[in-house]
C-alpha positions as CSV (number, residue, x, y, z in Angstrom):
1,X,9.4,3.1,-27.3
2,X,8.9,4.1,-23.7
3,X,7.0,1.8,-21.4
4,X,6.2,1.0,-17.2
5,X,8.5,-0.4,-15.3
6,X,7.4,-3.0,-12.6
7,X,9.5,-4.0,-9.6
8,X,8.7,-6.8,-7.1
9,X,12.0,-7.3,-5.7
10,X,13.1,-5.4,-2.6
11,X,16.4,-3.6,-3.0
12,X,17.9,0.1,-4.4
13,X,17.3,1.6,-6.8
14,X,20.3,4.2,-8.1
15,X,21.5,5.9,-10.9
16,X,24.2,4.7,-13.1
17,X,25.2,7.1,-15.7
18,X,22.2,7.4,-17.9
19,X,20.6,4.2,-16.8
20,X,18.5,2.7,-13.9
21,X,19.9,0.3,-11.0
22,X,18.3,-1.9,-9.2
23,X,19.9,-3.9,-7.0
24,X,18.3,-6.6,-4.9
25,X,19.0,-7.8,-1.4
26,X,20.7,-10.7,-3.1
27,X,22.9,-8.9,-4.4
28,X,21.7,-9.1,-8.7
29,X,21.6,-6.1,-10.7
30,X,19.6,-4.7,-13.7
31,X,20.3,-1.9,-15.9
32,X,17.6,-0.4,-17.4
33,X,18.2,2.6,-20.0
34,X,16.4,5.7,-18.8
35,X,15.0,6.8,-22.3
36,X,12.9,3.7,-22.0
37,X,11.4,4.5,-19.1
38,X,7.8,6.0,-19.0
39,X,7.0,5.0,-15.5
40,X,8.2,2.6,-12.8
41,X,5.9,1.0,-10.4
42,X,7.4,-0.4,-6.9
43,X,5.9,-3.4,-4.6
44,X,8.7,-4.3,-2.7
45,X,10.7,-2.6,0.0
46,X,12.7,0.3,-2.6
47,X,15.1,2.2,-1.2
48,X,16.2,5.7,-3.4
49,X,18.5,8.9,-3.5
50,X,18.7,12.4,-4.4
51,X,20.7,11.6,-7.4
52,X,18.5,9.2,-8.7
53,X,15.5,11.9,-8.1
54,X,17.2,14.3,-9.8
55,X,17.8,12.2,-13.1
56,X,13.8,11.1,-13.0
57,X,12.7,14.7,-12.9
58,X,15.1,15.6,-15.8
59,X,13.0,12.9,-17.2
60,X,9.8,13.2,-16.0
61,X,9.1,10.0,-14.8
62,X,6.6,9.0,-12.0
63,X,7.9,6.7,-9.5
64,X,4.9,4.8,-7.7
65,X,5.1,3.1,-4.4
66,X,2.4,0.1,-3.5
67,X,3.1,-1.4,0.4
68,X,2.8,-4.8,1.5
69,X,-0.7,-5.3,1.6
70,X,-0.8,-3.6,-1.9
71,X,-2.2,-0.3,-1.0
72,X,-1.1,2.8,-3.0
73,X,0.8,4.7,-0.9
74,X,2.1,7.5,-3.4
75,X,4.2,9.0,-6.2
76,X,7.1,10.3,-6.1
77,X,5.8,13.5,-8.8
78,X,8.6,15.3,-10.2
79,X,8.7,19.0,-10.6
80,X,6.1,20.2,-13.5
81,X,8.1,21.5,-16.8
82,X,4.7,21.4,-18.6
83,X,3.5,24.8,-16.7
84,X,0.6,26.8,-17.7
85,X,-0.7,29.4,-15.6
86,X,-3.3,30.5,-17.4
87,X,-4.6,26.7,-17.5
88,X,-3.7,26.1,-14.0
89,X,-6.2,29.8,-13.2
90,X,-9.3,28.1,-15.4
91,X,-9.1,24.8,-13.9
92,X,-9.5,25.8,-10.9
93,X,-11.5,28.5,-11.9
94,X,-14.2,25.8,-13.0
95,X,-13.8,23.9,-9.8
96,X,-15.1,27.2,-7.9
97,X,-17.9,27.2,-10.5
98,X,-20.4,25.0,-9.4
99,X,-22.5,24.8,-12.4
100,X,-19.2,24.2,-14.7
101,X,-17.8,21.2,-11.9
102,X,-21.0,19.7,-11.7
103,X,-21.0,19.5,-16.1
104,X,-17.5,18.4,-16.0
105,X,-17.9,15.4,-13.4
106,X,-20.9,14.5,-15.2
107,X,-18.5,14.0,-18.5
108,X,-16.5,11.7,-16.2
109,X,-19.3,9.8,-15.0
110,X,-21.8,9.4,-17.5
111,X,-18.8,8.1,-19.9
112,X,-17.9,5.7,-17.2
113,X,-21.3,4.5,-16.6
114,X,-21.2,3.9,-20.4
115,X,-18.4,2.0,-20.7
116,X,-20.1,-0.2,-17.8
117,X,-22.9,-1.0,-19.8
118,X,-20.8,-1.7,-22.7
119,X,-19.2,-4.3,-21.0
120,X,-22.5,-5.5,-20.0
121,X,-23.6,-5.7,-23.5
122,X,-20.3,-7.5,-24.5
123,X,-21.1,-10.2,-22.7
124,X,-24.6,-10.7,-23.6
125,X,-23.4,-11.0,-27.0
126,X,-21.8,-13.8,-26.2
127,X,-24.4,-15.6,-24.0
128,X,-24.4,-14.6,-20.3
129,X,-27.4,-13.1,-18.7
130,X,-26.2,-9.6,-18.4
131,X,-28.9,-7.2,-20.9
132,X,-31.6,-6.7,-18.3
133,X,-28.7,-4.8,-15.7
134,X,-27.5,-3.1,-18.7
135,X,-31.1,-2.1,-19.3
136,X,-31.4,-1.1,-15.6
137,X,-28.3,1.0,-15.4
138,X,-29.9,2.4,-18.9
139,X,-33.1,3.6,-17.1
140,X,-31.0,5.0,-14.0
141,X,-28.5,6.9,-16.3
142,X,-31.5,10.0,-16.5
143,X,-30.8,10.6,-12.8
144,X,-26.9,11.4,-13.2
145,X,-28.1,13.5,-15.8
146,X,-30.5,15.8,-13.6
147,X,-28.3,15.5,-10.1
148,X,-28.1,19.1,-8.9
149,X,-24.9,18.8,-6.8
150,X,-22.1,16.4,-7.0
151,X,-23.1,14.5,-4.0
152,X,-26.5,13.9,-5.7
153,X,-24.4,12.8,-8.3
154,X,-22.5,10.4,-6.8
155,X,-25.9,8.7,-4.9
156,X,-26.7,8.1,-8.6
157,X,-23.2,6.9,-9.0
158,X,-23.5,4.0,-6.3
159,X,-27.0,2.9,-7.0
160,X,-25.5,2.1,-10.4
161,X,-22.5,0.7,-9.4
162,X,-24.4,-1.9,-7.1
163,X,-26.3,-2.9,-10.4
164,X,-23.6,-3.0,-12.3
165,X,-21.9,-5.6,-9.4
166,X,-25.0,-7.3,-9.0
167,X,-24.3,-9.2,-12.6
168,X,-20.2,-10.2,-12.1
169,X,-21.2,-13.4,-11.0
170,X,-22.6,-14.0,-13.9
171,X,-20.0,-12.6,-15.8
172,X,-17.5,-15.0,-13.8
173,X,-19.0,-18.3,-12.6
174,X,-16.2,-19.1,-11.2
175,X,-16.1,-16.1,-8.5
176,X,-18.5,-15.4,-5.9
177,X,-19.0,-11.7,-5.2
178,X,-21.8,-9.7,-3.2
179,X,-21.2,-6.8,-2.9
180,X,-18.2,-4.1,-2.9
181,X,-15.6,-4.2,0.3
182,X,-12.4,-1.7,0.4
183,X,-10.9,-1.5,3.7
184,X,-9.9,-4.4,3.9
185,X,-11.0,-6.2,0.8
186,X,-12.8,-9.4,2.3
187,X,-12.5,-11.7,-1.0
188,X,-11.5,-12.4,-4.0
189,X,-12.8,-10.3,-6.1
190,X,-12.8,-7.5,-3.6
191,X,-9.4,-7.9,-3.9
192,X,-8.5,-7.7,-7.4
193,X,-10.9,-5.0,-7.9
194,X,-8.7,-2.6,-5.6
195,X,-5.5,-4.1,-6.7
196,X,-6.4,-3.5,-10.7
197,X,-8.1,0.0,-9.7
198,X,-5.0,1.1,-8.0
199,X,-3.0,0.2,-11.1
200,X,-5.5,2.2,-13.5
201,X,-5.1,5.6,-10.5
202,X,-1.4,5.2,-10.6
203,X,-0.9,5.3,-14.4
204,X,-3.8,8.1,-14.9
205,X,-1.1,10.1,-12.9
206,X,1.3,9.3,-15.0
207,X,-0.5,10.1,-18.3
208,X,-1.4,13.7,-16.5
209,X,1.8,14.5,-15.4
210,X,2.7,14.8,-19.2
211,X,-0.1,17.3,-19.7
212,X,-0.5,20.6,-18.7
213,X,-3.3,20.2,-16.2
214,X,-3.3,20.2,-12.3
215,X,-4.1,16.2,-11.1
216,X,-4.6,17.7,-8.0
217,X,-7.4,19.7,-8.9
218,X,-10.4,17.4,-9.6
219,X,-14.1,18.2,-10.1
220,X,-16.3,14.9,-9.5
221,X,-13.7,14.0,-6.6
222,X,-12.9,16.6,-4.2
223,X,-9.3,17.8,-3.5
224,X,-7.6,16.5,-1.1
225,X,-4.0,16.4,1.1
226,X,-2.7,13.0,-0.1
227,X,-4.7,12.5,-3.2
228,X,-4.6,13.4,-6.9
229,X,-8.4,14.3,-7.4
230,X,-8.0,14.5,-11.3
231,X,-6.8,10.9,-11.5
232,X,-9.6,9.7,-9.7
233,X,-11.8,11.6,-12.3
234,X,-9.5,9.9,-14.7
235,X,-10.0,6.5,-13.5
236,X,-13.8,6.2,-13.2
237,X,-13.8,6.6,-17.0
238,X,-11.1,3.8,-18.1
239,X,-11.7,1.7,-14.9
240,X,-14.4,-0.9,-16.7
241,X,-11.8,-1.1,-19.7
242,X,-8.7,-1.3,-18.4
243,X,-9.6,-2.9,-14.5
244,X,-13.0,-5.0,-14.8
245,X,-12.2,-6.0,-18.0
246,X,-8.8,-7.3,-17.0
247,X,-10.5,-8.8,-13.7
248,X,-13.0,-11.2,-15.8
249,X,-10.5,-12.3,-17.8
250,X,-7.9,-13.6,-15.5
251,X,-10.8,-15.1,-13.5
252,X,-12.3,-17.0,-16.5
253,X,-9.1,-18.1,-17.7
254,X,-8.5,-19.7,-14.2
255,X,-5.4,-17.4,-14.1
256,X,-6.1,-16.5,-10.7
257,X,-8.2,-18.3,-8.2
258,X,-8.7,-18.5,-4.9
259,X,-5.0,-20.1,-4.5
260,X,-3.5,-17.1,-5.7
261,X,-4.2,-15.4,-2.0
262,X,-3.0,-15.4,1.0
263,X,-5.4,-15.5,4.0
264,X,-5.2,-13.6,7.1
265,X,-7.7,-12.5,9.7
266,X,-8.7,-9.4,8.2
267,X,-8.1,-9.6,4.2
268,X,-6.9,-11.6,1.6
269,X,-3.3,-10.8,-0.2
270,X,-2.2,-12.0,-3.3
271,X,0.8,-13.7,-3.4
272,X,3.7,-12.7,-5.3
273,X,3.6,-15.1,-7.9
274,X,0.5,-14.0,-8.8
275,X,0.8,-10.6,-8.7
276,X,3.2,-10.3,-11.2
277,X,0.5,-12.4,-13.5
278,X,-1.5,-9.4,-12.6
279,X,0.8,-6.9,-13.8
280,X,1.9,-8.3,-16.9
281,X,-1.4,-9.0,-18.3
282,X,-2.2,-5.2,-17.5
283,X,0.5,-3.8,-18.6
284,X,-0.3,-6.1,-22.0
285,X,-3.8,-4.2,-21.7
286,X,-2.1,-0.7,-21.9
287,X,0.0,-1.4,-25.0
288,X,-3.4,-3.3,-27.0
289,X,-4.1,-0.6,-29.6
290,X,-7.1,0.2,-31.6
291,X,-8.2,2.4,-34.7
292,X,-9.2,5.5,-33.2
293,X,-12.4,7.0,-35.1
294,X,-11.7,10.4,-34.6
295,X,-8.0,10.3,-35.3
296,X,-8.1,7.6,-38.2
297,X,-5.2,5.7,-36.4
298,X,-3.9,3.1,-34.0
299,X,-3.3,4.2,-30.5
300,X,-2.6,2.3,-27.6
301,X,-5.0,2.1,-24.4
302,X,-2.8,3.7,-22.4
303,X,-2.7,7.1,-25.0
304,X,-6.7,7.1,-24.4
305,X,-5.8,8.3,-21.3
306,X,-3.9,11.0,-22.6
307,X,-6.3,12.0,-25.0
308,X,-8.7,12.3,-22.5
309,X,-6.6,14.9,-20.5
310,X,-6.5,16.7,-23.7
311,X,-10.5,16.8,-23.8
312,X,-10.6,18.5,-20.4
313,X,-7.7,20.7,-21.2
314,X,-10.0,22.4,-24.5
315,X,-13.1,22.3,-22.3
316,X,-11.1,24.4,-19.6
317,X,-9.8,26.8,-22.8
318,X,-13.8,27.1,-23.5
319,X,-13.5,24.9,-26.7
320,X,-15.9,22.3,-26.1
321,X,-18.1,20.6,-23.4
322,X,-16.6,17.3,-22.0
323,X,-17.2,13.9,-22.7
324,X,-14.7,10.9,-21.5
325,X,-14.0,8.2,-23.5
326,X,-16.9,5.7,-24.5
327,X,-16.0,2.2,-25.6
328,X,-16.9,1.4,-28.9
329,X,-16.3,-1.9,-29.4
């Protein structure tokens, strides 16, 4: 079974045969064979080749690079073999189409708006003082509905979001948030909310990469030069299960505190240590499976993903309108 590959150690990384090697500064090496592979994530200082390049595009593997202050910095993509021109015309065919972007990035949103409730609604089942945002973001959910234009939609967006923040200290007692800060994060939470978001971007690239569809070509976020818009799209839907979900755990397990990070003028950084708590309870997140209802199996989180990339692909073929994934439980 294939599955991410997370690397915190600075060092090479080469090809050996049919296997990866990396090789640290100290000189230790790991093998890793490449049919296990589905994706490898770097945070330390990774130096490559062309040889190595080559064998991860006969593999299709995604090779993502985070910098010291853990910003996504990009992905090494290797060259599509999933090519569909026809696809590649309709997506960005509906893109052009106003009315049929603004439908589609309302899929997106509205399904990730749901799954924020939902995670609202979990945890007034189990005692916190969360119903009356869910309610609130309930009421507001009409007004993504009748936005005209995706900037109107995305005013909606925020004005939900800030509810939907307004609550995470009662979620997590432990944490005290106010309000959302990016560039730098200024806290804690701030912190691990761009840190696990980042994680969720990176392996919604992945997952498209194995489809047919352009990530480059998005319809509730713009395209841009040194973005994959799609992912972003991607993201907003599986964000509250796979991100804030993992964020109020490790914070009400004490996993992470405010020891975890490293204080300088400007932002906080987590340390390494901690980091790699970070990781491996995500990556643990992405291999969890549940009973799908449709498909009357188990599937990982990680293939919801997928199967959402699927969804937009038969709405492009003029199969069906799109809806993103919705937590059910």
């Amino acid at each position: 079974m294939k599955q991410s590959y997370y690397f915190f150690s600075s060092g090479v990384l080469s090809r050996k045969d049919n296997t990866l090697r990396l090789t640290t500064e100290d000189g230790h090496t790991s093998d890793i064979p490449i049919e296990r592979v589905a994706d490898i994530f770097c945070f330390g200082e990774i130096s490559v080749n062309s040889k190595l390049l080559s064998m991860l595009s006969k593999y299709g593997i995604c090779l993502h690079f985070f910098n010291f202050f853990e910003n996504y910095i990009g992905t090494y993509y290797p060259r599509e073999s999933l090519i569909s021109g026809d696809l590649h015309v309709k997506q960005a065919a509906a893109y052009i189409d106003s009315d049929k972007r603004l439908s589609i990035a309302k899929g997106f949103l509205t399904s990730g708006v749901y799954n924020m409730t939902r995670n609202l609604r979990y945890y007034s089942e189990r005692g916190k003082q969360t119903a009356a945002v869910a309610d609130e973001i309930k009421s507001l959910i009409p007004g993504l509905e009748r936005a005209n234009d995706i900037n109107e939609l995305m005013g909606a967006e925020g004005n939900i979001r800030r509810a939907y923040y307004s609550c995470w200290n009662e979620i997590m007692p432990a944490a005290q948030f106010e309000s959302r800060v990016r560039n730098p994060p200024d806290n804690m939470v701030n912190s691990l909310i761009s840190f696990c978001n980042m994680l969720v971007y990176s392996t919604c690239v992945s997952e498209l990469y194995a489809t047919q569809l352009d990530p480059s070509i998005g319809f509730l976020h713009s395209p841009g030069q040194r973005r994959f818009s799609l992912s972003l799209d991607l993201a907003e839907v599986f964000k509250p299960l796979l991100a804030d979900r993992l964020i109020f755990s490790l914070v009400n397990k004490r996993m992470i505190d405010e020891s975890a990070f490293a204080k300088d003028s400007n932002s906080m950084l987590l340390k390494d240590d901690f980091r790699k708590i970070i990781v491996s309870e995500y990556d643990k997140i992405l291999k969890r499976t549940i009973k799908h209802r449709a498909l009357g199996r188990e599937v990982s989180y990680r293939r919801l993903i997928r199967l959402d990339a699927y969804k937009l692909v038969k709405t492009l073929l003029g199969e069906q309108s799109f809806q993103g994934f919705r937590i059910w439980w």
